[in-house]
N, C-alpha and C positions, 0 to 999 in steps of 0.2 A: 504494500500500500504506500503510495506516496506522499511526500509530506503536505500539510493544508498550508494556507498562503500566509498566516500566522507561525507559524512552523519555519518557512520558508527565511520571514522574515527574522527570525530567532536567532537560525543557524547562522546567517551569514553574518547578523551584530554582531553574536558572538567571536564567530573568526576574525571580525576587526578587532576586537578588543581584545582579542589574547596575540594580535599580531601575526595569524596563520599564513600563509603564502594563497593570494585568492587565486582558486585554480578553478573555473566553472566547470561541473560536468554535464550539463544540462544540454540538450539540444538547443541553441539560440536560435536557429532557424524559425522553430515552431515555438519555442517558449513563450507564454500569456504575457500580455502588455503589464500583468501582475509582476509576473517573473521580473523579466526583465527593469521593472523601476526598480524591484530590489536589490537585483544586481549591479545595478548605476546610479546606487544614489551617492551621489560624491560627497556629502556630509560625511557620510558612515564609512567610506574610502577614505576619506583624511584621519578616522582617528585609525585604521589600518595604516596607512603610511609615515604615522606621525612617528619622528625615533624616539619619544617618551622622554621624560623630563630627564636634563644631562646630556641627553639626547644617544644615553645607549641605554635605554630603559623601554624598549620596544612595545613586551609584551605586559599587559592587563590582568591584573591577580582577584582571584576569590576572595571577598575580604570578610564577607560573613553570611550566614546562613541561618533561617529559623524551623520551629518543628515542621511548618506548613508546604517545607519544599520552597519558599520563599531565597534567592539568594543577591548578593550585593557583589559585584562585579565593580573596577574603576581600574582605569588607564593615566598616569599622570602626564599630562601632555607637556611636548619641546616648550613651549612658550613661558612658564613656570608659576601659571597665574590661572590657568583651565584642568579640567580633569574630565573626562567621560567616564560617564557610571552607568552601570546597565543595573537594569530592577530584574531581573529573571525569574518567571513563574513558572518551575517546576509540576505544581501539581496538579488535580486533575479537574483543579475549581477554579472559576477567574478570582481574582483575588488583588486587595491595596497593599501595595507596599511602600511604606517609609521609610524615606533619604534617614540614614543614621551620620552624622555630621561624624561620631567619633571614629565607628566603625570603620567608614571611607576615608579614615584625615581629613578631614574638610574641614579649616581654618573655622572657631565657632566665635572669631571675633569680626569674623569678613563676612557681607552682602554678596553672593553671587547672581549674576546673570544667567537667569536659567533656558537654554533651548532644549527643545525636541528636534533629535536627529531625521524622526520617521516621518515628523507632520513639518517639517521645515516650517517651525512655529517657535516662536520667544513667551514663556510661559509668565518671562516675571521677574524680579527679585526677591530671592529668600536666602536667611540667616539660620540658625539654628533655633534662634528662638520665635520663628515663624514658624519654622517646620515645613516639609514638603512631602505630600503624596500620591501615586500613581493609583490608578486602576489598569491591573495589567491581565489579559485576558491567560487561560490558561495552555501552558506550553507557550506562553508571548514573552517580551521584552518591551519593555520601556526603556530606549538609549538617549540618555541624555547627558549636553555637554554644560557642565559648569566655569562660568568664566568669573573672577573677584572684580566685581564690581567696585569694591571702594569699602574699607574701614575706617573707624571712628577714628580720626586723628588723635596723637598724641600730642601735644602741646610742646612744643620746641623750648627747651632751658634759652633763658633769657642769659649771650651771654654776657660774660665781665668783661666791663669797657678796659683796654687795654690800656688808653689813652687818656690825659684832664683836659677837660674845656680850656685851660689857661696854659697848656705845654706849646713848647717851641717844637715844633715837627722841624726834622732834618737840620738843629741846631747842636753844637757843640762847645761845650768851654775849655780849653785846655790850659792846665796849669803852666804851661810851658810860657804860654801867651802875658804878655804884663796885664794887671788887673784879674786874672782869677789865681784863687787857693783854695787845694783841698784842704778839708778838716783833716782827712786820714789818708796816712801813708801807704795805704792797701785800698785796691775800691770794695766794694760790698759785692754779691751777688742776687738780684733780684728780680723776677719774674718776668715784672711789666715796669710799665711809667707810675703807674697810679701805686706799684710799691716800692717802689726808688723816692716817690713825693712823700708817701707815709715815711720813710727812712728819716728821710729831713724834717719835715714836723714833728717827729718825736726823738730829733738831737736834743742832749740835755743843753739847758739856756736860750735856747730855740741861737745856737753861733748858726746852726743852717741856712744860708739865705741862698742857695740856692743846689739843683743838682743835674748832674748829666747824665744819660744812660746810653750804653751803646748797647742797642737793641740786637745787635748779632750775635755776641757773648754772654749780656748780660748783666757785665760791670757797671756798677752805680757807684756812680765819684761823687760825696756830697761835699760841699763848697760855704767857703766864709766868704768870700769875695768871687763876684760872676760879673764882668763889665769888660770884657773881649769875647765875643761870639762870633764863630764861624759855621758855614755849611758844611754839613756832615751827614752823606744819605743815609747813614747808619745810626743815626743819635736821635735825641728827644731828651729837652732839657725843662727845668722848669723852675719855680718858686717853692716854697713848703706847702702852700697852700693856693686854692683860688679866690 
């Protein structure tokens, strides 16, 4: 007995999603306009073609199964953002079956874009806490491809301003120069601008009046006297305070 056109279309989802080599044995000559859409539906050919997320991950694994003959099939696709998941109804009842987000890995903090392979139909957006379910006839397949539509953003750290509203960009004071002196015979080493300025703010008797930093290593020269400045694309000088 040959297979029904439900059947038909079963077999061949399947062998896309486990990656099989499509080989038709069917006479296409005579094959029903039935046949033949299934044979050519090139949705269901791309996730056969697709080389699976990494892109050597080809074939489509069983990921779960319940007492009803009910099973969960998915394909993680090249792209790294989609997956096709086949709803497989085994038994000898039509029957729903429910997308299990954990089962299939299916991100339960991401929105997907959900299609149907078979009805070349967009079903929608669903999360896990929406939930999704098929009515899948018996011995059928529900093949559908999940794309991440978009998660709840996470809020970007605001960062630390590197620089003070009152620094000298691209200024340098050099003790060498008449009119500046360090306090200290060694520079400091510190982060940014804005902790080279803390540096001198909190010199005891406030002698800081002023500091230079050479932003490529580091060193923070703090200064008793700052009254010869020069360009320096590597520096950022400033006051104790603004």
């Amino acid at each position: 007995m040959g297979l029904s056109a439900t059947e038909q279309r079963t077999h061949f989802a399947m062998w896309c999603v486990v990656g099989a080599p499509l080989l038709a044995g069917t006479d296409l000559v005579h094959a029903s306009p039935e046949t033949l859409a299934i044979l050519t539906n090139k949705e269901v050919i791309a996730v056969n073609q697709d080389p699976g997320k990494g892109g050597d991950a080809p074939q489509g694994t069983k990921r779960g199964a319940d007492a009803n003959k009910n099973e969960l099939w998915a394909k993680d696709l090249a792209d790294g953002s989609s997956v096709a998941v086949a709803l497989l109804n085994l038994g000898s009842a039509n029957a729903t079956i429910a997308v299990d987000w954990d089962v299939l890995g299916l991100d339960a903090a991401v929105t997907y874009a959900v299609r149907d392979l078979h009805a070349h139909k967009d079903l929608g957006s669903f999360s896990k806490t929406t939930g999704l379910s098929q009515a899948v006839e018996s011995h059928g397949v529900a093949l559908l491809k999940f794309t991440a539509a978009g998660v709840a953003p996470t809020p970007a750290p605001t960062p630390a301003p590197s620089s003070c509203p009152c620094c000298e960009e691209h200024v340098r004071y050099d003790s060498h120069d008449a009119g500046n002196t360090n306090l200290e015979a060694q520079a400091r080493h510190e982060p940014s601008a804005l902790a080279c300025q803390g540096a001198c703010a909190a010199y005891a008797g406030g002698a800081c009046v002023h500091w230079t930093l050479n932003t490529d290593n580091g060193n923070c020269w703090l200064m008793s006297s700052a009254k010869a400045p020069k360009h320096s694309a590597g520096s950022v000088s400033g006051p104790p305070a603004c």
